[in-house]
C-alpha positions as CSV (number, residue, x, y, z in Angstrom):
1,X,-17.8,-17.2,6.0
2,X,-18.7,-20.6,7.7
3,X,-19.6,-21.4,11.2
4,X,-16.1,-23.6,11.5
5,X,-13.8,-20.1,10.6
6,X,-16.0,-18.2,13.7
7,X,-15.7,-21.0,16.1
8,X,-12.2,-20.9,15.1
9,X,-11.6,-17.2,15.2
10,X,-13.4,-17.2,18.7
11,X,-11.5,-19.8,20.3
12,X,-8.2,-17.6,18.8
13,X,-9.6,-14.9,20.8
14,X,-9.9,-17.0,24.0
15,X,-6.4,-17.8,23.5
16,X,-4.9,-14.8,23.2
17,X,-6.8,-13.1,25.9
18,X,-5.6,-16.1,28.0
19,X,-2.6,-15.1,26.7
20,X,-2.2,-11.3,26.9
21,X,-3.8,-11.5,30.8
22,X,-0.8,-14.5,31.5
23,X,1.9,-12.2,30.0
24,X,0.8,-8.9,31.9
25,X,0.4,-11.0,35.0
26,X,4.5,-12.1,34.8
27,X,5.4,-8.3,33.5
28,X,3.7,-7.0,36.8
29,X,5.2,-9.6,39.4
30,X,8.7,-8.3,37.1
31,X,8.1,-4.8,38.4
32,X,6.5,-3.5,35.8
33,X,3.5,-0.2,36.1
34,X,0.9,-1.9,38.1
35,X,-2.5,0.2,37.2
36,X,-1.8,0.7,33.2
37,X,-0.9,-3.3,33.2
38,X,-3.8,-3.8,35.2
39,X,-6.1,-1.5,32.4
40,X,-4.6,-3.4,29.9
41,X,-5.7,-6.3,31.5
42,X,-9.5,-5.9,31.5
43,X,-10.8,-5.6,27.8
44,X,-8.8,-9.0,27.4
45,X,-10.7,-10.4,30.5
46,X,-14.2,-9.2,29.4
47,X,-13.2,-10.6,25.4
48,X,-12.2,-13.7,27.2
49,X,-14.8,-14.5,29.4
50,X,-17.2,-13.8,26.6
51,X,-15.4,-16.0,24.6
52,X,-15.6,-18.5,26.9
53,X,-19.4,-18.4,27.5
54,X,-19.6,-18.7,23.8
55,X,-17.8,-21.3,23.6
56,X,-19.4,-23.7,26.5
57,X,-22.6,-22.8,25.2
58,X,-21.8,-23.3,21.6
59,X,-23.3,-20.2,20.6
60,X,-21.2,-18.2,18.3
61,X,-21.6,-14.5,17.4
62,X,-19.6,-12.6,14.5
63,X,-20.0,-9.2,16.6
64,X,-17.4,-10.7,19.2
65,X,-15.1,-12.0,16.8
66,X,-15.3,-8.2,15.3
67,X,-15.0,-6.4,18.1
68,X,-12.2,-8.7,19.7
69,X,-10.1,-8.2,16.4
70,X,-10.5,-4.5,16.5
71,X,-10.1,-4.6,20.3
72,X,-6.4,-6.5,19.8
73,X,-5.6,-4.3,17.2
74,X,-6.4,-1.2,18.6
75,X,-4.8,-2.1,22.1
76,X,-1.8,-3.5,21.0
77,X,-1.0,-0.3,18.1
78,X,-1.6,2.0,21.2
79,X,-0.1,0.1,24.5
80,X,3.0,1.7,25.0
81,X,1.5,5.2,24.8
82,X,-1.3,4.4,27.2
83,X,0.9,2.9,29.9
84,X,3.4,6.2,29.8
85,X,0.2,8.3,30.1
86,X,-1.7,6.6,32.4
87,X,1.4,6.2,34.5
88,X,2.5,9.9,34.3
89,X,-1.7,10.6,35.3
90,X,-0.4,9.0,38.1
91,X,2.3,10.6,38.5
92,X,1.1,13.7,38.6
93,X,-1.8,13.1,41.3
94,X,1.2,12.2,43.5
């Protein structure tokens, strides 16, 4: 594949990470689970601050774009489960 499609695929994953982290933010202040939205939170924040360094340095690496499509997939197949159990962890600490 060419350099264009991976600056392209990184800057998608910027996006969505942007994305994702806006959308949890407004589901939160809706009254939504705070720590599982929170968790949910953070792999997008690391994938988009990555992101973003690659991008301001120009420096481009198929190991993020890899990891941040497996990290979207795997988060988004398994997000409703995770926020029931991490909130009934919680729950049960109570």
């Amino acid at each position: 594949m060419s350099q264009r499609n991976l600056v392209i695929l990184t800057k998608i994953i910027l996006i969505y990470s942007i994305f994702f982290i806006f959308m949890k933010a407004v589901v939160i202040f809706g009254g939504a689970w705070l720590v599982p939205n929170l968790l949910l939170m953070l792999p997008f924040l690391i994938l988009g601050t990555i992101a973003g360094i690659q991008i301001k340095r120009e420096k481009y690496s198929w190991w993020l774009v890899g990891i941040g499509a497996a990290a979207i997939i795997i988060i988004r197949v398994n997000e409703t489960a995770f926020s029931v159990w991490v909130q009934q962890q919680l729950m049960n600490q109570a």
